[in-house]
C-alpha positions, 0 to 999 in steps of 0.5 A: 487336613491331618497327616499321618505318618507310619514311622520307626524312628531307626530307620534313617528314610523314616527320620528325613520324611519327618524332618520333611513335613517339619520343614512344611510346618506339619506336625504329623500324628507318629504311629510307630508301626513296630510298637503299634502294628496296622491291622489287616483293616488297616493295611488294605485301606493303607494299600488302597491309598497308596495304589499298591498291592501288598508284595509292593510294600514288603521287605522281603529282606527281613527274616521274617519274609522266609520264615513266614514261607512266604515267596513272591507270588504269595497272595495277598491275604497270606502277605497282609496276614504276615504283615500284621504278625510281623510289622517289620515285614512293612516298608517305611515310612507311609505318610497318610494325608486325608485318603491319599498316601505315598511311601516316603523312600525317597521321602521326596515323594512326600511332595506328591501328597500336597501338590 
């Protein structure tokens, strides 16, 4: 079964979640989610995946979260909106493996996806 994950390469949680899967001998498909943004298609079955709404995998750290006006009770389009325009906004990595996915933070949680 293939294995995706949603990675940017700055990001250290990012690097040990693909260190990870090598370890397993996965050679995921890499998106690299700031250079190739989801679509909003493609965050909710990412969401439906994960078993999450979209305030939980927001990095409302970023500016672009205060600069999109977006507050914690924003509903869910306005965030899957914000999310597209500003990928930074996603929490990373997601890893995908058939129609199941888990965040990697810690990217432990990788584990979850081949039990």
């Amino acid at each position: 079964m293939d294995v995706i994950i949603y990675h940017n390469p700055r990001c250290s949680k990012s690097r040990e979640t693909l260190a990870l899967l090598a370890a397993r001998g996965i050679t995921p498909t890499v998106i690299e989610y700031l250079a190739t943004p989801p679509s909003a298609a493609e965050l909710r079955t990412l969401l439906a995946a994960l078993g999450m709404r979209a305030r939980a995998l927001v990095r409302d750290k970023e500016a672009a979260w205060a600069e999109c006006g977006l507050e914690d009770d924003a509903d869910e389009a306005r965030i899957i909106d914000a999310m597209v325009a500003h990928p930074a906004l996603i929490e990373r990595p997601i890893v995908v493996r058939g129609t199941r996915a888990v965040l990697g933070r810690p990217p432990a949680n990788i584990d979850r996806l081949f039990d």
